[in-house]
C-alpha positions as CSV (number, residue, x, y, z in Angstrom):
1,X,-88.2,193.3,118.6
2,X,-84.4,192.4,117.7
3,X,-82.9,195.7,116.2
4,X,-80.1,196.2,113.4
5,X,-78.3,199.3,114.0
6,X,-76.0,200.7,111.1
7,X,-73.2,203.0,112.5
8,X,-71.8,204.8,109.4
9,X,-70.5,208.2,108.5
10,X,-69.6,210.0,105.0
11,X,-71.2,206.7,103.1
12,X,-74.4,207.9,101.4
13,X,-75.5,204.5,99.1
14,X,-74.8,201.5,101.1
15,X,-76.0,202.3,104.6
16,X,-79.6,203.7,103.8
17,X,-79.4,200.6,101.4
18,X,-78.9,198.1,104.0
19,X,-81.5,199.4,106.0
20,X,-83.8,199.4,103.5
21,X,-83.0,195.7,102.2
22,X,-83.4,194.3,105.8
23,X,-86.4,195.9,106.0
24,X,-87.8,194.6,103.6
25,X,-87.2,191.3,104.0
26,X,-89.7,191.4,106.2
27,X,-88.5,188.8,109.2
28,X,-90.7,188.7,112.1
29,X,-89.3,190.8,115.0
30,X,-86.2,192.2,113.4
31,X,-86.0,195.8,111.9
32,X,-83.1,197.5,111.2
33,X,-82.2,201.5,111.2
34,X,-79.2,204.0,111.8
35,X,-77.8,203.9,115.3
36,X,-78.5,207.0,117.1
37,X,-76.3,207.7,120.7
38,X,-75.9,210.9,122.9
39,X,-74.0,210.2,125.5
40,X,-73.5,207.2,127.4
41,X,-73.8,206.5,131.3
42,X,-72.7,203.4,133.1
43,X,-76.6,202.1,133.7
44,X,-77.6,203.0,130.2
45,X,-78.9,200.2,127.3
46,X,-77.8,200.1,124.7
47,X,-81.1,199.2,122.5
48,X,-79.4,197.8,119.5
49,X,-79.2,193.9,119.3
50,X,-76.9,194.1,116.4
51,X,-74.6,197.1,115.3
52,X,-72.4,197.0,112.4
53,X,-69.5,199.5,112.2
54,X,-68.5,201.7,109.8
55,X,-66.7,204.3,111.0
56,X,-65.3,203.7,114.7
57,X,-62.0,203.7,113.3
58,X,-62.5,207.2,112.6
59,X,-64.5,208.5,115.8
60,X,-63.0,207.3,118.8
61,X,-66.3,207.9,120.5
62,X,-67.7,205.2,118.8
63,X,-65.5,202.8,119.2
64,X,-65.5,203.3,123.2
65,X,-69.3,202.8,123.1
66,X,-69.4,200.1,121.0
67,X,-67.2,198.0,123.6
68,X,-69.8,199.1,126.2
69,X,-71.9,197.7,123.9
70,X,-70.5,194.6,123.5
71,X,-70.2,194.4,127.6
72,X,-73.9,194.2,126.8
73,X,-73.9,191.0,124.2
74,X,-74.9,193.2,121.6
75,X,-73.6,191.6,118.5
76,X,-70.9,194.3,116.9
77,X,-69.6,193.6,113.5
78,X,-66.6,193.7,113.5
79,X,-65.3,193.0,116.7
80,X,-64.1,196.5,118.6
81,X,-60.9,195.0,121.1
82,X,-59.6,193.4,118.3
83,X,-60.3,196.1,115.3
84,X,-58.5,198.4,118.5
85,X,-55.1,196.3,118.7
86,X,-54.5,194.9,115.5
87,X,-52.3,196.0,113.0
88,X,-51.1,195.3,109.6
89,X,-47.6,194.1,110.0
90,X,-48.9,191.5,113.1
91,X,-51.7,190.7,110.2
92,X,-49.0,189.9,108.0
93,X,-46.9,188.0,110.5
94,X,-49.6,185.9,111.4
95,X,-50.5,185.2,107.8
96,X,-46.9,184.0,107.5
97,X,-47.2,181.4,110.7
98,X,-50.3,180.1,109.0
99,X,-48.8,179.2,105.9
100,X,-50.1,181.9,103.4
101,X,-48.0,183.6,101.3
102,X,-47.0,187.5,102.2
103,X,-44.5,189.5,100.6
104,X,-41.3,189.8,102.4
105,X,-42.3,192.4,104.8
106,X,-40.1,194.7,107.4
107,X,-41.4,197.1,110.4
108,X,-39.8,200.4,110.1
109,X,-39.8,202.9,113.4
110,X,-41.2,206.3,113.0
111,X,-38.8,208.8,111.3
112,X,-39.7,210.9,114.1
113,X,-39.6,211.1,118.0
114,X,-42.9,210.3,119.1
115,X,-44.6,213.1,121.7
116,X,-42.5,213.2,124.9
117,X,-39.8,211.4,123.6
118,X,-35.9,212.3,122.9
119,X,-33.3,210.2,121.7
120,X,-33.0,208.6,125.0
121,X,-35.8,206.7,124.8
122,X,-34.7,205.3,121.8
123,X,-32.0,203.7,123.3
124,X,-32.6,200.2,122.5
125,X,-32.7,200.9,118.9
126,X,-30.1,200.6,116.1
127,X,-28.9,203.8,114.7
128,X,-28.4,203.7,111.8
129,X,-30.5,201.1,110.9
130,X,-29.4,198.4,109.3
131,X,-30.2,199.8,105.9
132,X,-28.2,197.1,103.9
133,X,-29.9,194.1,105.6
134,X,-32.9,195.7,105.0
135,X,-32.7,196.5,101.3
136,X,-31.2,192.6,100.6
137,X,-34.2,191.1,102.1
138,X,-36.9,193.4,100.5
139,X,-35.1,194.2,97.3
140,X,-36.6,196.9,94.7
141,X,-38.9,198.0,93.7
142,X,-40.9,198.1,97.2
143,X,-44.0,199.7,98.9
144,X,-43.8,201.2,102.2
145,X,-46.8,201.7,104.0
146,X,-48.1,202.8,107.6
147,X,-48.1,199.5,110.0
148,X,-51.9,200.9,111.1
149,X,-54.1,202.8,108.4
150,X,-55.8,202.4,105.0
151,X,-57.5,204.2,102.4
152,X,-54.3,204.0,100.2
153,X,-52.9,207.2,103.0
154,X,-49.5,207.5,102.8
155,X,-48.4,205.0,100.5
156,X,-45.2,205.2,98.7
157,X,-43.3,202.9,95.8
158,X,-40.0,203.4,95.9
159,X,-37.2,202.1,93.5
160,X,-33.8,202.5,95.4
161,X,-32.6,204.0,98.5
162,X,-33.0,207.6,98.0
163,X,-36.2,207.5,96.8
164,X,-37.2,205.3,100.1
165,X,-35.6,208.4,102.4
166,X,-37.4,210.6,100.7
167,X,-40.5,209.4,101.4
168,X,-39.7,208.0,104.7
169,X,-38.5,211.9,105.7
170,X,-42.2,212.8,104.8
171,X,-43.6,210.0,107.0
172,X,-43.4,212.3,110.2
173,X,-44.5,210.1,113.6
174,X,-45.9,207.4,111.4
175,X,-44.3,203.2,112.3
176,X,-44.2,202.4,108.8
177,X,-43.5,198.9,106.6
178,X,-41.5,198.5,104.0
179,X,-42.6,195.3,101.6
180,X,-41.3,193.9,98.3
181,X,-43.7,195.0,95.0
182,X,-45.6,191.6,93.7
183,X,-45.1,192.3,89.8
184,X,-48.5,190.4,89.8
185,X,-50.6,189.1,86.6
186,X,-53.5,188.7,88.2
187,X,-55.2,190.6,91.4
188,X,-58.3,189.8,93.3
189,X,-60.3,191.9,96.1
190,X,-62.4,189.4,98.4
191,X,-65.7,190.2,100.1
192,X,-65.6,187.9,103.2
193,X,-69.2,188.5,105.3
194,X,-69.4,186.0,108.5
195,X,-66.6,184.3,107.9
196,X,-68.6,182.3,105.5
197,X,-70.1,184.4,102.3
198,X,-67.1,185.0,99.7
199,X,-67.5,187.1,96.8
200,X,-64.0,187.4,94.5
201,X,-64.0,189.8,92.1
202,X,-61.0,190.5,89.7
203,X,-59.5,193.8,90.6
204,X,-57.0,196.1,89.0
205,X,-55.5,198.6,91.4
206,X,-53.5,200.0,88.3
207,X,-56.3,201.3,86.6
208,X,-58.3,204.5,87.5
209,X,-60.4,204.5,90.4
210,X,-64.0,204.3,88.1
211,X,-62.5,201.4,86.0
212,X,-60.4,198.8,89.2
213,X,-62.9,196.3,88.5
214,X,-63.4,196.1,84.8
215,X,-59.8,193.5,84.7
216,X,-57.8,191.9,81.7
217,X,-58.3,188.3,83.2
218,X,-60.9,185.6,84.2
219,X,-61.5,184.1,87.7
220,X,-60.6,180.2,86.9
221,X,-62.3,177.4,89.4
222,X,-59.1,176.3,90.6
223,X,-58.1,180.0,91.4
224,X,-61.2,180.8,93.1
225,X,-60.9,177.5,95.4
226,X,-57.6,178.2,96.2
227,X,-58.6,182.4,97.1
228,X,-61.5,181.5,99.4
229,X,-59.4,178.7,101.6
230,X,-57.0,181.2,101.9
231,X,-59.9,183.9,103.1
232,X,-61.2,181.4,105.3
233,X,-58.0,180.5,107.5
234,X,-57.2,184.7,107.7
235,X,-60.5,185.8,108.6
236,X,-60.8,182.9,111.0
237,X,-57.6,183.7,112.3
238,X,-58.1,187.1,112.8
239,X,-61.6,186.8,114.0
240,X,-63.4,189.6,111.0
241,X,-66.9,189.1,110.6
242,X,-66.8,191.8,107.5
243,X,-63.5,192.2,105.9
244,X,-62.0,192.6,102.6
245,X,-58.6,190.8,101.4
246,X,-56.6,191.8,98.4
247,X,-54.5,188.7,96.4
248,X,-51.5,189.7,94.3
249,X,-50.2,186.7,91.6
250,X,-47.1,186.3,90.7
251,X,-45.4,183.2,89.4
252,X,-49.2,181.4,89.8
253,X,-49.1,181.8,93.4
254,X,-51.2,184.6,95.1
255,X,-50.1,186.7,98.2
256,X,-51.8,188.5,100.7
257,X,-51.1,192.0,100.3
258,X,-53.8,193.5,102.6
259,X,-56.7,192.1,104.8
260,X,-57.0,194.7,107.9
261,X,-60.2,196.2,106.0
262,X,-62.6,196.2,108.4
263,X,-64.7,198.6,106.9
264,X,-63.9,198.1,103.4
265,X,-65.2,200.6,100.6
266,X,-68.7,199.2,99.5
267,X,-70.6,202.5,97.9
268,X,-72.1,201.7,94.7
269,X,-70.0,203.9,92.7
270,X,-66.7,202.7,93.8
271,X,-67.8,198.6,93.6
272,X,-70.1,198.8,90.6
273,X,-73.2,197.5,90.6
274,X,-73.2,193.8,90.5
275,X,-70.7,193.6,93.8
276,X,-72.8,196.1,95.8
277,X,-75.6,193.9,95.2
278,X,-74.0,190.6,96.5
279,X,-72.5,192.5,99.6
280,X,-76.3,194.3,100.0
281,X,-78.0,191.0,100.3
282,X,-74.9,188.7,102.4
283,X,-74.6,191.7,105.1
284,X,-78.2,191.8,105.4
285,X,-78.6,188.2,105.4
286,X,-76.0,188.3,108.2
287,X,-77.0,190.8,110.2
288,X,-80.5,189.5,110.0
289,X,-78.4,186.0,111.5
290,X,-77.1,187.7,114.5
291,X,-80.4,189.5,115.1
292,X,-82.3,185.9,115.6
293,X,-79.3,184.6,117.4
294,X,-79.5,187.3,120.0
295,X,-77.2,188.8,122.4
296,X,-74.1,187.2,123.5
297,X,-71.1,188.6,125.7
298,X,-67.8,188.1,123.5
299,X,-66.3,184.8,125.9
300,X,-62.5,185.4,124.6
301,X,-61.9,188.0,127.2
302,X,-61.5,187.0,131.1
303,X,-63.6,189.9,132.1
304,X,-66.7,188.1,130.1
305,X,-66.1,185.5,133.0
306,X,-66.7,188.1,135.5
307,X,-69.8,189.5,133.6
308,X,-71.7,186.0,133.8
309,X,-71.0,185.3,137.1
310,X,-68.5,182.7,136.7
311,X,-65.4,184.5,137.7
312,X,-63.5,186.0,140.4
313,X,-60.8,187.4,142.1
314,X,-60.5,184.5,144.5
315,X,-60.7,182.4,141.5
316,X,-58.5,183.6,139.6
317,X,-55.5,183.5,142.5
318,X,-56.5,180.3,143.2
319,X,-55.7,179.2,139.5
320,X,-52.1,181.7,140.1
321,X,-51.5,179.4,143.0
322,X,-51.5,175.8,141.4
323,X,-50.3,177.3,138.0
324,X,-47.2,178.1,140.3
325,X,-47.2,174.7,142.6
326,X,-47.7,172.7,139.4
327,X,-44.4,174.8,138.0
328,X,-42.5,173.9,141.1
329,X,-43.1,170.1,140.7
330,X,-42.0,170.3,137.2
């Protein structure tokens, strides 16, 4: 039997959903249900074939088991190494090498020391910053925003310079962004499940939180083409399996403003009816993918090598050796 586990936490519609929809599609030697874990020893299995994440980001816990778990080819959605090092500005950076458009973006360091710091560590960085630099490239009005995080947490718009130290004195120990505002005519979320199902809906962050999806324009063919190649080269890029991505429009041209959703918001009373149903049935028809696959130990990392069998130390200073005698000839 090929298990689904759900790892979730304060969601109460879309998990026992999920498990219930797989369920019930009734496929021969695949169940699904919510992970349950005590603790974990170094010769325990992990019974889950599949596990998709919802909450590791908040639980560090969780997100050490579930690389454990993936030392044991069990499938995790989305991937934990990666979810654990990336950020939002290096999201953005890349985005920018790959050709789709980003606002003008710029990393801030924290207003404050970090723990066990002073200003001798700092010692590399400019002080002051270079304020007027920075302002000429971003220009007002402009968001900044934790590099790391979500859930709209500490977000500020600003619209000159003092209202930018005011919030950045509030900021504490958190590496911020500062970005231009897209005065946008259009906005689009994007549900993107396997790096294959798209959903698009029309979005408007301006409105209140009950009514972001009821929006004052229509999804146009040519717009939607142009949104899901640009979801396809970011979530291939970054390697999400369950993701959302958020276009702003301006000038006809729409920008990435934020894809590091990992576990994006999909309870029934935030995404309305019609777009819990379509990400119901694609992450069940996913899962349910993975499940019949079977296990498989993630091969980007050099200690996978080690796990099969196919690598080691010898090898690998062997491979040190002639990368260095083929340097020498060069």
């Amino acid at each position: 039997m090929k298990t689904i586990g759900i790892l979730f936490g304060m969601e109460q519609t879309f998990p026992p959903a999920l498990v219930q929809k797989i369920n019930s599609m009734d496929i021969e030697g695949v169940s699904a249900e919510f992970v349950r874990i005590g603790g974990v020893g170094m010769e325990d299995l992990i019974k889950y074939d599949v596990i998709l994440d919802r909450i590791s980001q908040d639980v560090p816990f969780y997100r050490a088991m579930l690389k454990y778990a993936a030392m044991q080819g069990v499938r995790v959605v989305n991937n934990p190494f990666w979810w654990t090092a990336d950020d939002k500005y290096f999201n953005y950076a890349m985005a920018h090498k790959i050709g789709v458009p980003i606002p003008r973006t710029v990393l801030l360091p924290s207003y404050q020391h970090p723990p066990d710091t002073t200003a001798e560590s700092f010692r590399n960085l400019l002080y002051p910053l270079n304020w007027d630099e920075i302002f000429h490239y971003i220009g007002f009005p402009a968001f900044m925003k934790p590099y790391a995080g979500g859930g709209w947490k500490h977000v500020y718009k600003v619209n000159n310079p003092q209202e930018l130290f005011a919030a950045y004195h509030q900021t504490g120990q958190l590496v911020m962004t500062l970005q231009e505002a897209i005065d946008f005519t259009e906005y689009y979320r994007c549900y993107v499940i396997g790096k294959k199902y798209i959903h698009i809906m029309p979005y408007e962050p301006r409105n209140p939180h009950h009514l972001r999806y009821v929006a004052g324009f229509t999804l146009t063919d040519e717009r939607k083409k142009e949104l899901e190649k640009h979801c396809l080269t970011i979530v291939n890029a970054l390697g999400y399996e369950f993701n959302t991505i958020e276009f702003a429009v301006r000038d006809n041209i729409p920008y990435a403003i934020d894809f590091l959703n990992p576990a994006p918001d999909a309870e029934k009373s935030s995404v309305q009816e019609e777009n819990f149903e379509w990400v119901l049935e694609h992450a069940a028809k996913y899962l349910v993918e993975l499940a019949l696959e079977g296990r498989k130990t993630p091969t980007e990392y050099t200690w996978s090598e080690f796990l099969s069998g196919n690598g080691s130390v010898e090898s690998t200073v062997t491979t040190k050796k002639e990368t260095k005698k083929s340097s020498k000839k060069k």
